[in-house]
N, C-alpha and C positions, 0 to 999 in steps of 0.2 A: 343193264337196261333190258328190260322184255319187248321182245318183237310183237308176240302173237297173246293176249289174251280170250280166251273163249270160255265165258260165264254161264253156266247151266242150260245149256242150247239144246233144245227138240227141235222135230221137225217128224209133224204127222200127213197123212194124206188119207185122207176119213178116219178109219179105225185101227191103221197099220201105223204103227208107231217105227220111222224109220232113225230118229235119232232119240237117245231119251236123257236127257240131264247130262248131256256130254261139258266136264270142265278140263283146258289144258291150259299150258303155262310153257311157253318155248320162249327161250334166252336169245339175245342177238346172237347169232354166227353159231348156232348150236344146226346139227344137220338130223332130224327124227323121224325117226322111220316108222309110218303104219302101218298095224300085218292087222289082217282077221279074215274070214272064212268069204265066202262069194257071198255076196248079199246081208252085209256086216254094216254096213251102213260109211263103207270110205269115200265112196264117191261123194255121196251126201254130203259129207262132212266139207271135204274138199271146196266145192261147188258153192256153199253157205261161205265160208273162207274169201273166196274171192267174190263174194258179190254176182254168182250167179241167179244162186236159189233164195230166197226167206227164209229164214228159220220161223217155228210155230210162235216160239218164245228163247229169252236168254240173247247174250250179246256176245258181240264178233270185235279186239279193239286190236289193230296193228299201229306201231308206235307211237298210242295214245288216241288213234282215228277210227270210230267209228265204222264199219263198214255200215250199216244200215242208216244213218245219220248222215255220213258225209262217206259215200260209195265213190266220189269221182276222183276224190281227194287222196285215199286208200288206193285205189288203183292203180295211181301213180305211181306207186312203191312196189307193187305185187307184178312177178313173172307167172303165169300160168303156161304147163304142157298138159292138158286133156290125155286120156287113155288114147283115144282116136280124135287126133286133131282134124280138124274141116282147114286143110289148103286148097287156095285157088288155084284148080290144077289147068287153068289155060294161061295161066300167066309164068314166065319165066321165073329163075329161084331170084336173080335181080330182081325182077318186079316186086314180086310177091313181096320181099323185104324192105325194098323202096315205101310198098304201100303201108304196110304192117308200122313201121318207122313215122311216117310222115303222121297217124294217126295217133301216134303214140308221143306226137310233137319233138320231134328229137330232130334238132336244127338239120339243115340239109348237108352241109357240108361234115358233119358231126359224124351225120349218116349214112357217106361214100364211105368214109373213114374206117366204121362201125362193118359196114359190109362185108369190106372187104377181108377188114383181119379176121374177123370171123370165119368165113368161108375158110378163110386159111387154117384158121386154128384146129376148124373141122375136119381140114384135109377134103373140104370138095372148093374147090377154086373152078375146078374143070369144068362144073355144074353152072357156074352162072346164069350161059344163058341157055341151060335146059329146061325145057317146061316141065312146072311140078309134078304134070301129070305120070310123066315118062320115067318118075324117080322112082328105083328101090322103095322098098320099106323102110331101111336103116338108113337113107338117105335124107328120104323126108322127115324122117325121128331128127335128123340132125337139122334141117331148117328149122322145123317146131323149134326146138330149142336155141336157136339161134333168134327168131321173130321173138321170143318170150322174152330173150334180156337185152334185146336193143336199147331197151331206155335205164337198162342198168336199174334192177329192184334190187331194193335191199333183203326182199323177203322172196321166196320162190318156192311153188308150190308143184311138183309132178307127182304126176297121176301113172300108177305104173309104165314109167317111162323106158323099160327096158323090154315091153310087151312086144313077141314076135321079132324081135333083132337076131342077128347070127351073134352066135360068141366073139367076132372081132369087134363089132360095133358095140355090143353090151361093153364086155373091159373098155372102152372107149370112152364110152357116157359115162361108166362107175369112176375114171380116173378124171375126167371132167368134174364130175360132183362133187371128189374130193376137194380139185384142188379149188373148187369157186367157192367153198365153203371157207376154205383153209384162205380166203381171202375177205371173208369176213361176213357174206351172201348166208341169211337164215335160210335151210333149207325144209320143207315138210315134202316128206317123199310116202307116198303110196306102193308096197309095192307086194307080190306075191313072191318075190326073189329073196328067200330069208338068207343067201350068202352076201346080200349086198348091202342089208341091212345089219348084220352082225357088223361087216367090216365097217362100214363108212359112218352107219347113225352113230352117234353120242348116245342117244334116250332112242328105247322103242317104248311106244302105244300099241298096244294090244285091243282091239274093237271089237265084240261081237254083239251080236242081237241089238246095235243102236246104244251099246253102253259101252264106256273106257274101261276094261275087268283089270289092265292094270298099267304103270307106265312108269319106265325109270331105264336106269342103265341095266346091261346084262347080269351084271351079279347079284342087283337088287331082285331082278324078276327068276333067277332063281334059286332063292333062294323062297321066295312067294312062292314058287312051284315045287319047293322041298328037292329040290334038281341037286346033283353034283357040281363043285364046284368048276366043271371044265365042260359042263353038258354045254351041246350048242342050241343053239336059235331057235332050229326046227322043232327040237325034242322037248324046250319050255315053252314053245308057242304051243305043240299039241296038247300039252300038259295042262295048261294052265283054259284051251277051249275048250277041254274035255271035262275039266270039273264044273266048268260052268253048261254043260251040259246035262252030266251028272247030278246036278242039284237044280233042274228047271222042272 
């Protein structure tokens, strides 16, 4: 079964064309990683995905559901972490997921439940009842991601979710993504960390200037990039955005 369909999708803003004919195809439980340069158009893309933004033209379908047609329906299913997520930082890490929960209609008792092993699973238990505000970086990286699967999506979308973390908490989130994937959880991950996409994604997408320039497993893409057969991530991600440079 396909999680994610996305059919020839732009998305302009006057005469800056920031997405142009983007089509991709992600499998149930596949985890895929998108790399491209700063202003590549990921966030975009992202953002169209979960029913933030409109696309110009072209369609958005997660297990058969429209997002543009039936966005509330679709929702239901999708996790989003934003690059910089917006938490309510006068409210306790309790609250704030009490709220986050209760919006996301996840029965209440369901909810205590959900809280609680979470906090654990994260190893901030201690945090409860500290207000967001007063939280780490990698602290609040780990509510975002706790608030995103309370209602348990089958599809989940982050947005360079390892942006600004210490290396404990990054190997944290990476062995995290593995295993929610390895449990069945579609993952589309954003990220500027090409070690953590080599390791965890299945398929990298490659993005630049608003276009897909390529997208498959490692040894398809370099073999695209005329790369050796043991080159890494880095060295067919530059490869392959440097010919598309090359010939612009």
């Amino acid at each position: 079964m396909t999680d994610l369909v996305i059919e020839n999708l732009s998305k302009k803003y006057g005469d800056v064309v920031a997405l142009n004919d983007v089509s991709i195809r992600i499998g149930s439980g596949e985890v895929v990683g998108l790399l491209g340069p700063n202003g590549a158009g990921k966030s975009t893309l992202l953002k169209i995905i979960v029913g933030i933004l409109r696309p110009t033209s072209g369609s958005v379908r997660i297990d058969g559901i429209d997002i543009l047609e039936n966005p509330e329906a679709a929702k239901k299913i999708i996790g989003y972490v934003p690059e910089n997520a917006s938490l309510y930082t006068n409210l306790t890490v309790a609250e704030f997921l009490s709220f986050v929960g209760k919006i996301r209609a996840v029965p209440d008792e369901e909810l205590s439940q959900k809280i609680s092993s979470s906090l654990k699973t994260f190893d901030i238990e201690e945090k409860r009842n500290a207000l967001v505000g007063s939280l780490s970086k990698g602290t609040k990286q780990k509510v975002a991601i706790i608030a995103s699967t309370l209602h348990d999506p089958r599809f989940l979308v982050l947005d360079e979710p390892l942006s600004g973390l210490d290396p404990r908490t990054q190997r944290f989130v990476n062995q995290w993504i593995a295993s929610t994937a390895a449990n069945g959880t579609t993952i589309f991950l954003s990220t500027h960390n090409l070690d953590i996409a080599q390791e965890y994604a299945s398929k990298i997408a490659i993005i630049d200037r608003g276009k897909i320039i390529a997208m498959g497993k490692l040894d398809s893409l370099r073999k695209l990039a005329n790369s050796n057969d043991d080159a890494r991530l880095d060295d067919v991600f530059l490869k392959l955005t440097e010919d598309i440079v090359a010939a612009s």
